[in-house]
FIZA-793182 format. One line per field, with one value per residue (C-alpha): x, y, z; residue in three letters; residue number from 1. Coordinates in steps of 0.05 Angstrom, whole numbers. Example, Ala and Ser with C-alpha at 12.3 -4.5 7.8 and 13.67 -1.06 7.14 Angstrom:
<pts>
xx	[246 273] $
yy	[-90 -21] $
zz	[156 143] $
rest	[ALA SER] $
nr	[1 2] $
</pts>
This chain:
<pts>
xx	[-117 -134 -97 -90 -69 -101 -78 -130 -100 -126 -98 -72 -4 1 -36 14 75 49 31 105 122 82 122 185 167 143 95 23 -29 -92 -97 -163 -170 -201 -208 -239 -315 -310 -263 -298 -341 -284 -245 -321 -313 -238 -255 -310 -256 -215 -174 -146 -106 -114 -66 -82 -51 -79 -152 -166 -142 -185 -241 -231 -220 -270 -320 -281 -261 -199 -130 -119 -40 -18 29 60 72 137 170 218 167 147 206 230 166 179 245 220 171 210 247 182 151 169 99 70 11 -4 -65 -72 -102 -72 -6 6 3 29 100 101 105 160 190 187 237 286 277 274 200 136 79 12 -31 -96 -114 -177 -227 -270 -268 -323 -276 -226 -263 -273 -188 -174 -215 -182 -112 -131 -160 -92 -55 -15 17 42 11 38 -3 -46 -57 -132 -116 -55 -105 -157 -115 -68 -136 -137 -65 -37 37 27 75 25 51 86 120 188 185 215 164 115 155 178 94 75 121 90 20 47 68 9 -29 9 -17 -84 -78 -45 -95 -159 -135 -130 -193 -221 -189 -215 -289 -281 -265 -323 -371 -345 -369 -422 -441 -461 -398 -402 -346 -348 -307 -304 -369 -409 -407 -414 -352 -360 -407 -412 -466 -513 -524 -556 -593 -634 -650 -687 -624 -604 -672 -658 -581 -568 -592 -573 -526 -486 -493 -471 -503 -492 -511 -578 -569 -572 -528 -493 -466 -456 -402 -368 -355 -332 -288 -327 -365 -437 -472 -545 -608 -629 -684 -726 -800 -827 -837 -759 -706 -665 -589 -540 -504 -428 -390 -319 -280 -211 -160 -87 -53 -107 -139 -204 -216 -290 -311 -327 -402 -426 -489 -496 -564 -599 -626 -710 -697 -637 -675 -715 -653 -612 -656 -666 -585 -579 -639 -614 -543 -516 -455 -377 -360 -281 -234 -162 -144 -176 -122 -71 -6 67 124 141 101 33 50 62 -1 -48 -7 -26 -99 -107 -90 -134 -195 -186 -196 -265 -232 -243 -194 -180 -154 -117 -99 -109 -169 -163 -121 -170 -199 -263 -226 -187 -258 -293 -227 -232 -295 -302 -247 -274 -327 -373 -367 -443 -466 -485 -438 -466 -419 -433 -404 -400 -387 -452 -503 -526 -516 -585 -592 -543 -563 -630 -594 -546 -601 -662 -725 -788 -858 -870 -790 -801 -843 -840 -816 -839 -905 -878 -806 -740 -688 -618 -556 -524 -589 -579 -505 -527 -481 -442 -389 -411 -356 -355 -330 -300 -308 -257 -318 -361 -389 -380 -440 -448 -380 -419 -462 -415 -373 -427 -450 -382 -376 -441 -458 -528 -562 -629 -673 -690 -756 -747 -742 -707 -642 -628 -572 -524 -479 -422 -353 -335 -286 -267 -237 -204 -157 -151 -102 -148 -88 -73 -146 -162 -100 -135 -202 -236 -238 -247 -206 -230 -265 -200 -172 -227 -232 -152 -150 -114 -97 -85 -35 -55 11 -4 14 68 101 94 114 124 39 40 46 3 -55 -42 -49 -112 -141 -127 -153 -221 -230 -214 -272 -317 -291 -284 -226 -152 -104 -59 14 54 122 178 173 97 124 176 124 65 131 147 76 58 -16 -55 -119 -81 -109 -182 -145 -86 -151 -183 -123 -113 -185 -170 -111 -148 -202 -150 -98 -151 -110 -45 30 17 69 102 57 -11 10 29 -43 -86 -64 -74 2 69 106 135 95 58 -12 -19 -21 -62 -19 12 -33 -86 -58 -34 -112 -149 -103 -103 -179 -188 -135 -172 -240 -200 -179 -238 -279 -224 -241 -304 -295 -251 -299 -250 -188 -142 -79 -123 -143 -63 -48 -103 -72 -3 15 45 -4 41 29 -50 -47 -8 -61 -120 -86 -82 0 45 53 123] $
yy	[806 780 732 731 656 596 530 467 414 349 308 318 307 353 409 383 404 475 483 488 518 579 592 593 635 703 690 698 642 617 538 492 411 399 327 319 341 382 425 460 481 492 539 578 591 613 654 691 711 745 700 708 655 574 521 449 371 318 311 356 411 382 389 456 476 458 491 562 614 643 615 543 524 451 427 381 300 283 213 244 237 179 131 133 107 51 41 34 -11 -62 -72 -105 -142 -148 -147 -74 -42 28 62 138 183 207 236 186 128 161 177 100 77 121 100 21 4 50 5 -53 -77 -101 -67 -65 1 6 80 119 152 178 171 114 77 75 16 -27 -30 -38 -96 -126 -115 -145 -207 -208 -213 -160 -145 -69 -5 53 112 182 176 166 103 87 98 50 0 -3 -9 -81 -99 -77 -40 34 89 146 198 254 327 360 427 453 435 465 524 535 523 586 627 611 631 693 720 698 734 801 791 785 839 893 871 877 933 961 931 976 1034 1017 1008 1086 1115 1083 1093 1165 1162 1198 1148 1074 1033 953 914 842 789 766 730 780 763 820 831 901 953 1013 1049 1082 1013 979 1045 1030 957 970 967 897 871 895 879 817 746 709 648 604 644 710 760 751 788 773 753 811 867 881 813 811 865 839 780 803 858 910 969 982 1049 1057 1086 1029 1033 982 1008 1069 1103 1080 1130 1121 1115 1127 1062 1055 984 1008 933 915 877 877 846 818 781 799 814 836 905 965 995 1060 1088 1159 1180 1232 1292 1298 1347 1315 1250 1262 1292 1231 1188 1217 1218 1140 1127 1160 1123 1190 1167 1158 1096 1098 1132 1141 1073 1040 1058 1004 1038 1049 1080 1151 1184 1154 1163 1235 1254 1213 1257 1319 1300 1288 1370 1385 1349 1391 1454 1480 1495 1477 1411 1392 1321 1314 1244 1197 1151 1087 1126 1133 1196 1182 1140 1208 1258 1197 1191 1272 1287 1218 1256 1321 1359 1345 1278 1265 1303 1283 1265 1267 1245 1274 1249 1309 1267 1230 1275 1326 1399 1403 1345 1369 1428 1407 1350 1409 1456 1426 1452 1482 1450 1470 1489 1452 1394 1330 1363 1328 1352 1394 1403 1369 1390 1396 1356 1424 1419 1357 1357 1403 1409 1354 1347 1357 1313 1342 1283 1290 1366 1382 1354 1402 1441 1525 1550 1506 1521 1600 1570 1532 1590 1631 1580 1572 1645 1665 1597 1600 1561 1579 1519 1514 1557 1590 1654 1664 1634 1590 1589 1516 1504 1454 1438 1427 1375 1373 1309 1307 1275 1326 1377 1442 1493 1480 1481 1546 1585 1546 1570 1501 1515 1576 1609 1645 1576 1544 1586 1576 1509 1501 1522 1456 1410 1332 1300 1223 1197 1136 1069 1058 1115 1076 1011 1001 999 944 887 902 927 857 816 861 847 783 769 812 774 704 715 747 686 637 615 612 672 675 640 688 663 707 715 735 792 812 822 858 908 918 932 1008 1000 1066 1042 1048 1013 991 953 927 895 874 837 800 773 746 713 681 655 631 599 575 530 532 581 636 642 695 676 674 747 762 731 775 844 901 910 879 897 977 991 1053 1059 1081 1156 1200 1232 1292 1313 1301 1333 1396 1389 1395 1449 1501 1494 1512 1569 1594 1592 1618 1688 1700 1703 1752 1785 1799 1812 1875 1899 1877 1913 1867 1901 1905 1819 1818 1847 1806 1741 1756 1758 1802 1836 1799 1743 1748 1764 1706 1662 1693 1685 1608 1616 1568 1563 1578] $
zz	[1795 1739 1694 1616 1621 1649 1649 1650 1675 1649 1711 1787 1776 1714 1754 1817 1768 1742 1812 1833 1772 1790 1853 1806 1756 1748 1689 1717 1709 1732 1741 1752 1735 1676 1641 1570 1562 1628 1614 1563 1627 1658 1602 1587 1664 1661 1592 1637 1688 1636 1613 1534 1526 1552 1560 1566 1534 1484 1471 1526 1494 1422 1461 1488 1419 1385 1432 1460 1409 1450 1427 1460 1475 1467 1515 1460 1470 1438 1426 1481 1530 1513 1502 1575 1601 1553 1570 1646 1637 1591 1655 1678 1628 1545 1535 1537 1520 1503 1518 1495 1444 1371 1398 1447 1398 1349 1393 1421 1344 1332 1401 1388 1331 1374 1431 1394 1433 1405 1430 1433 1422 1434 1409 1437 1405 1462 1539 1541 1509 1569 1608 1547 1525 1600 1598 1529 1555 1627 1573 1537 1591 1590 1654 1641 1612 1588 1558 1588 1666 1657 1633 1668 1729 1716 1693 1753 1794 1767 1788 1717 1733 1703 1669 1659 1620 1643 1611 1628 1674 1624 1566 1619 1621 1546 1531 1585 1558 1485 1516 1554 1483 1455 1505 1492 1416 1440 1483 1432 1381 1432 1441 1366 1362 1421 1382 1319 1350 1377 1317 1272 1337 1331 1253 1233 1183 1204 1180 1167 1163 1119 1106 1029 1031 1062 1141 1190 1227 1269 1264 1294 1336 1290 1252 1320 1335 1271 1273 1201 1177 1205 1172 1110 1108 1137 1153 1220 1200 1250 1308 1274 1208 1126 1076 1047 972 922 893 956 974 898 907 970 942 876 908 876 891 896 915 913 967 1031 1065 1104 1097 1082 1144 1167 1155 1087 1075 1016 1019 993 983 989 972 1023 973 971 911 881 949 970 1044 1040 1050 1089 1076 1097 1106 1107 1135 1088 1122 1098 1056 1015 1008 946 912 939 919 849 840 850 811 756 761 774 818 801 815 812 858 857 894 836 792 771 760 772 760 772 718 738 814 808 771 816 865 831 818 888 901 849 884 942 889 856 796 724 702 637 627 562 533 482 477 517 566 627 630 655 713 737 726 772 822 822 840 901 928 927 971 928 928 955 894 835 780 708 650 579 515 481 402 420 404 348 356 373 415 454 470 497 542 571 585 585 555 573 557 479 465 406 368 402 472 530 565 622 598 622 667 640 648 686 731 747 762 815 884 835 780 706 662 589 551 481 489 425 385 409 352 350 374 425 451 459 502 539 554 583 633 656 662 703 729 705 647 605 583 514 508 577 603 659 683 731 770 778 830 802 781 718 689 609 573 499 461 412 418 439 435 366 350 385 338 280 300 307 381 414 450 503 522 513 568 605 617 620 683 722 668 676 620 618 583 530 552 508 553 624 617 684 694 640 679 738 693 659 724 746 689 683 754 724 670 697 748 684 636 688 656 699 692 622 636 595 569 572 490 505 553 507 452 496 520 448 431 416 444 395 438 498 563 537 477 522 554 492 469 542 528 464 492 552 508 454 506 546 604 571 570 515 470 431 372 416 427 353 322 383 362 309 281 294 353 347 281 287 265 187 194 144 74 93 21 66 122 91 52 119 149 92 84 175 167 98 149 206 153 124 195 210 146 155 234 213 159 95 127 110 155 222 197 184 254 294 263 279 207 156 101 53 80 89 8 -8 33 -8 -71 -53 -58 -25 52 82] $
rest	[UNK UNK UNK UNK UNK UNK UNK UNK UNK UNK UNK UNK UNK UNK UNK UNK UNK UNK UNK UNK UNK UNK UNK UNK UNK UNK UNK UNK UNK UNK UNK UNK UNK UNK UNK UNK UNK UNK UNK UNK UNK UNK UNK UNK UNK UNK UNK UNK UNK UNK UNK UNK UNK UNK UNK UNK UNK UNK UNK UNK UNK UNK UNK UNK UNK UNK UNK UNK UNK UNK UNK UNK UNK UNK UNK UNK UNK UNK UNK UNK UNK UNK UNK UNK UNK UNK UNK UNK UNK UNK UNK UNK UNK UNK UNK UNK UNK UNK UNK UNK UNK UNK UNK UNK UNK UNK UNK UNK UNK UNK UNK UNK UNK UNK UNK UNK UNK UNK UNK UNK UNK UNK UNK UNK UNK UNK UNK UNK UNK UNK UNK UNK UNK UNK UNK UNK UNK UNK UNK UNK UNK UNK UNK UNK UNK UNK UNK UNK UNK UNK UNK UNK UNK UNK UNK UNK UNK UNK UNK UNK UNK UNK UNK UNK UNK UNK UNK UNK UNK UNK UNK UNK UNK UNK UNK UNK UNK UNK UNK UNK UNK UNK UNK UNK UNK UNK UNK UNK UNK UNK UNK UNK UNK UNK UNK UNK UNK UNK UNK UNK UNK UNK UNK UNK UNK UNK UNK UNK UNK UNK UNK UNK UNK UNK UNK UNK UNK UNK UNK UNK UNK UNK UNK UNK UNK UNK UNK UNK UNK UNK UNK UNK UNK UNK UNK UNK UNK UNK UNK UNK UNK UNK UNK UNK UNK UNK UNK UNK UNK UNK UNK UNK UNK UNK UNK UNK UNK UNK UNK UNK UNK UNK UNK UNK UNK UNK UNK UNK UNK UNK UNK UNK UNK UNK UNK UNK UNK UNK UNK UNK UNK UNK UNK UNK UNK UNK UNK UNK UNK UNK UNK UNK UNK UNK UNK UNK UNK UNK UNK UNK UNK UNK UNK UNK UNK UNK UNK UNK UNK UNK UNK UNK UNK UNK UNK UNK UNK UNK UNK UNK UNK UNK UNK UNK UNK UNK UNK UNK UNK UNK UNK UNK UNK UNK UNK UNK UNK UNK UNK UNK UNK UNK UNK UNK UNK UNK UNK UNK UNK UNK UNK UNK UNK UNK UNK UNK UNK UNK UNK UNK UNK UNK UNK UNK UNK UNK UNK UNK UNK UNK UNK UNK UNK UNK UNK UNK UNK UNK UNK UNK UNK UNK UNK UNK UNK UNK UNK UNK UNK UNK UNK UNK UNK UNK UNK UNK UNK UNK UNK UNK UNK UNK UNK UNK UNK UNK UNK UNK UNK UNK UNK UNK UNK UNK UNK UNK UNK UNK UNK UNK UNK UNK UNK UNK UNK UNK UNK UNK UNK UNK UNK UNK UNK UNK UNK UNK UNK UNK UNK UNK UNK UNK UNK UNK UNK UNK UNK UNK UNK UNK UNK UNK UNK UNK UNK UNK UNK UNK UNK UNK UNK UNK UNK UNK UNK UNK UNK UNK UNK UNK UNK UNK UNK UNK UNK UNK UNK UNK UNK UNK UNK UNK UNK UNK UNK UNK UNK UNK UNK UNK UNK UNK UNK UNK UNK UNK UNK UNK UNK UNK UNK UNK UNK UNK UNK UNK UNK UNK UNK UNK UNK UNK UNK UNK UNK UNK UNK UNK UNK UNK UNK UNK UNK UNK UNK UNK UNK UNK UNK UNK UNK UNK UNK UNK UNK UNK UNK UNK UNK UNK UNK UNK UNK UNK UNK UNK UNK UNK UNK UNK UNK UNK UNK UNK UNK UNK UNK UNK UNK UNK UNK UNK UNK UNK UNK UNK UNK UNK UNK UNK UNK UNK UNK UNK UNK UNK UNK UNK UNK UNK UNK UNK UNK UNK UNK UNK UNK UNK UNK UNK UNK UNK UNK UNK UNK UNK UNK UNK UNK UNK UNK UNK UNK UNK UNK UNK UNK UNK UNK UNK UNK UNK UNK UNK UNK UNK UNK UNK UNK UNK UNK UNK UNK UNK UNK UNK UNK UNK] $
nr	[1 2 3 4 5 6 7 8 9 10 11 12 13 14 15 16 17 18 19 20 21 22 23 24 25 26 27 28 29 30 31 32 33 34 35 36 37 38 39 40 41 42 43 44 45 46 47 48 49 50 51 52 53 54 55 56 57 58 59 60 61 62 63 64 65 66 67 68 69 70 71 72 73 74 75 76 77 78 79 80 81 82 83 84 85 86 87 88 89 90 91 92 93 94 95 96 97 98 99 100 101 102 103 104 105 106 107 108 109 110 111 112 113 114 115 116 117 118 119 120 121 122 123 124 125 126 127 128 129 130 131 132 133 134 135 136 137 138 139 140 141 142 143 144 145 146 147 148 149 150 151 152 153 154 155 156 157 158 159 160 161 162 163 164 165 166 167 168 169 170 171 172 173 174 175 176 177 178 179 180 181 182 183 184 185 186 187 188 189 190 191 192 193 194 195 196 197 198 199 200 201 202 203 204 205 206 207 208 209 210 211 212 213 214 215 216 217 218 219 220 221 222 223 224 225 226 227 228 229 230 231 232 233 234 235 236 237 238 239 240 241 242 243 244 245 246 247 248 249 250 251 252 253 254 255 256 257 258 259 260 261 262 263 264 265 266 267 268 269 270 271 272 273 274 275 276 277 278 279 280 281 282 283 284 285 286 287 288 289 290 291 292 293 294 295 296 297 298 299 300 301 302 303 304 305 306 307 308 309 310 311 312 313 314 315 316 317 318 319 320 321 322 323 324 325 326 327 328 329 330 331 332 333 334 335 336 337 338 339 340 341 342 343 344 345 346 347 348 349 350 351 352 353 354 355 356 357 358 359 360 361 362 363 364 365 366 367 368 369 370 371 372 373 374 375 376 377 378 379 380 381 382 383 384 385 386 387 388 389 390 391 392 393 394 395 396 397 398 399 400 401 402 403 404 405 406 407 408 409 410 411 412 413 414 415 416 417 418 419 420 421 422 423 424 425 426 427 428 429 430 431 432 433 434 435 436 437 438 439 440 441 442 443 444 445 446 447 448 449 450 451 452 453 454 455 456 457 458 459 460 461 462 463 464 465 466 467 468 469 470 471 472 473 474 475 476 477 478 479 480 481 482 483 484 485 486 487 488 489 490 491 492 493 494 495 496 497 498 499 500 501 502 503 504 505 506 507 508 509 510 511 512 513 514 515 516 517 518 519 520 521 522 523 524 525 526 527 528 529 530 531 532 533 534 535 536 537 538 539 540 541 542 543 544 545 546 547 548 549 550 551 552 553 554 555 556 557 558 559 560 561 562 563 564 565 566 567 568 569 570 571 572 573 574 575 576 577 578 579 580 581 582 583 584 585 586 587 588 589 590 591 592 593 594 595 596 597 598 599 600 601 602 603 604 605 606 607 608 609 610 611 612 613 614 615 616 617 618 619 620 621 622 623 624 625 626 627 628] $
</pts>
């Protein structure tokens, strides 16, 4: 059978006492002689035979170390051990000398003002140096030696009386029962590790798993059946494989992710490679990679997608929150990943919108798709249009020679994210609505539709129901798209998130800066709670950079805080005159009427009943009477 343990005994009467020990105990060992620069022979042999766990003494057990990678048990050298040798020889001679290694000498000099003795210690650096302080003490005339048997041996070959060291049985037996636990550890954790090594075999994707600066610690099966990838990955170093310098090892090391197409040389297969980063409370563990092979006929596509920097980049464990609120509708987005449907995220700017629409669709099943993000406020009506849809060759002067796919085409199999939609103009929203309807868009100068396979996701901070009764937005696309519905709350609303965004962020920008973490003051956390935050998380972030870059090394005070942000603490931001207000409403509702109006032919009691108003009411808006 064979044993987990194995002791190396530096010396015959050590190996003489685990010997017995064996036949007393029911803790299972293996046992060989090992002295010094042998025994590493000796534990490589032991290691070979199954052994997980080594005990040994002194610098034999150094030197085991520093060449075997299983764990290496000390049996420890105490002043206990070593002041009754002392003691013992004393009754010889006052003049003693001790011969040993670090321990050794370092127990006889706690051991001496005890016993009240002079001594003199003649520490060893390496076994050749054995015959040489023999020699010296034999010079000195020192008629006893105390120290490790090796020693002890030697010198009592020239006539010198010797007290070799020697360990309690129950040292010996305290020290196996260390290892035997040990070697349960070891055991359990091989054995997660043989668990572990199934399920990524059992992967269909090659899986690489990195410490924090980019060495390779497992991989599974499909990665060695493609040696390309190797080459193109990694770099031997020290025996094992690192990174080679670029993006990737970049990420790893940064605790960031990375996703982009790997491939070797041209005629090797290609990969969609993903840096998903391992950290826990801010600590960086390295990373897990996959490498999803792509099927011929997705490679083009695949390729085109990463290219293109189509790819969300954020998923739901990137989100620094807490408290209930947040919790619960991370909770609820999750469900709604599983979905196809339509989600509109409502919230104010500087919220994190586009970190839920990303989280949303990595978690979906279309999460290998594309994912094309459109800022609906960015572009002209026009403009617009022709990014959404595309355009045929000649759609219009200054159109591209062969025409240009369409955002929709390209969010094909993907997620389309409509940004900003509440600033979508009218006729566009037409549009809109009937590619959400029949799934099928027309290019610009075309004539025939194509059909899209996607999901859609809407973002706004505006509030869309109001709009649609106002007729600024409308409605039937309003209850379109409102079909799950995601309600970001502002910052000022979960507190709780406050400081954990602030030590992310601070741990962000410290490694962006490369300047140490802010030391806030409790008046400096009193004022950030107080603050009311109208930009939300992006000016929460904002204001932490000032404050790095102003406090640079030193405790940020209340005032720091005060000087780095928009308004005092509380004060809301100046709001616009309910004149204006009341300006800007009366002029939508007048445009909301007379559409009506002329919808229902002049008949002012079918506009009246459409509205949901009386007739009295419509002719009091004509007239430009008061509202009530």
């Amino acid at each position: 059978m064979v044993s987990d343990i194995a002791v190396i005994a530096p010396d015959v009467d050590l190996m003489a006492q685990f010997a017995k020990i064996r036949q007393e105990t029911v803790i299972d060992f293996a046992l060989a002689k090992g002295l010094f620069e042998e025994a590493i022979d000796v534990a490589r042999e032991q290691v070979a035979q199954g052994a997980k766990v080594l005990i040994s003494r002194g610098e034999t057990t150094l030197q085991i170390r520093s060449a075997i990678s299983v764990p290496v048990v000390d049996i420890p050298i105490t002043v206990h051990d070593v002041i009754p040798l002392i003691d013992q020889a004393r009754n010889h001679n006052r003049r003693i000398a001790v011969i040993g290694f670090g321990e050794i000498v370092k127990a006889a000099r706690v051991a001496a003002p005890i016993l009240s003795v002079e001594l003199s210690i003649f520490q060893l650096h390496s076994t050749k140096d054995i015959p040489g302080v023999v020699a010296r003490v034999r010079e000195m005339g020192i008629t006893v030696a105390v120290g490790n048997p090796q020693s002890v041996a030697l010198a009592e070959s020239f006539g010198i009386r010797g007290f070799p060291l020697r360990t309690a049985d129950s040292v010996l037996l305290a020290t196996l029962e260390e290892a035997a636990k040990l070697a349960e550890v070891v055991r359990r954790e091989n054995e997660w590790r043989l668990r572990q090594q199934v399920f990524i075999d059992s992967n269909r994707e090659g899986v690489l798993i990195l410490d924090d600066q980019g060495r390779l610690l497992q991989s599974n099966q499909l990665v060695h059946l493609d040696p390309g990838v190797e080459r193109e990955l990694f770099t031997e170093e020290g025996g094992g494989f690192r990174l080679k310098d670029g993006e990737i090892l970049d990420a790893v090391r940064e605790g960031g992710t990375w996703s982009g197409m790997l491939r070797a040389h041209d005629d090797d297969p290609e990969y969609l490679c993903r840096v998903h980063p391992v950290a826990r409370e801010g600590q960086n563990f390295g990373a897990v990679v996959l490498l999803e092979p792509c099927p011929g006929q997705d490679q083009d596509r695949r390729r085109d997608v990463f290219q293109k920097g189509l790819v969300a980049q954020h998923r739901f464990e990137d989100i620094v929150h807490d408290g209930p609120a947040m919790r619960e509708l991370i909770e609820r987005a999750r469900k709604y990943a599983a979905a196809d449907s339509t989600v509109l995220i409502l919230g104010e700017c500087g919220t994190g919108k586009e970190l839920i629409a990303q989280s949303l669709h990595n978690a979906s099943r279309r999460r290998h798709g594309p994912f094309v993000a459109v800022n609906c406020s960015a572009l002209p009506e026009h403009l617009l249009e022709s990014e959404l849809f595309g355009y045929n060759d000649g759609a219009f002067t200054g159109a591209r020679k062969g025409g240009k796919k369409g955002l929709f085409e390209l969010a094909e199999g993907g997620t389309i994210f409509l940004d900003e939609i509440g600033e979508m103009a009218l006729p566009m929203q037409v549009k809109l609505l009937r590619v959400l309807e029949e799934r099928q868009v027309m290019r610009l100068g075309g004539e025939r539709l194509l059909p899209v396979d996607l999901r859609v996701l809407c973002a706004t901070n505006r509030d869309l129901a109001r709009m649609a009764v106002e007729g600024r937005f409308r409605q039937d696309l309003y209850f379109r798209i409102n079909v799950l519905r995601l309600t970001l709350p502002p910052l000022r609303e979960r507190g709780e998130c406050l400081q954990a965004l602030v030590q992310h962020y601070g741990r962000e920008l410290r490694r962006h800066l490369g300047c140490p973490p802010p030391d806030l003051g409790p008046d400096a956390w009193e004022v950030l709670r107080d603050y009311s935050y109208p930009g939300n998380v992006r000016e929460m972030k904002s204001i932490l950079e000032r404050i790095m870059v102003d406090c640079w090394g030193r405790r940020v005070t209340r005032e720091d805080i005060l000087k780095n942000i928009e308004s005092l603490p509380g004060q809301p931001l100046a709001e616009p005159s309910r004149r204006e207000d009341d300006a800007v409403l009366r002029r939508e509702e007048m445009r909301l009427i007379r559409r009506t109006l002329d919808e229902c032919g002049g008949n002012r009691s079918e506009t009246a009943r459409r509205l949901g108003i009386s007739t009295t009411t419509l002719w009091r808006r004509l007239s430009g009477g008061p509202r009530q």
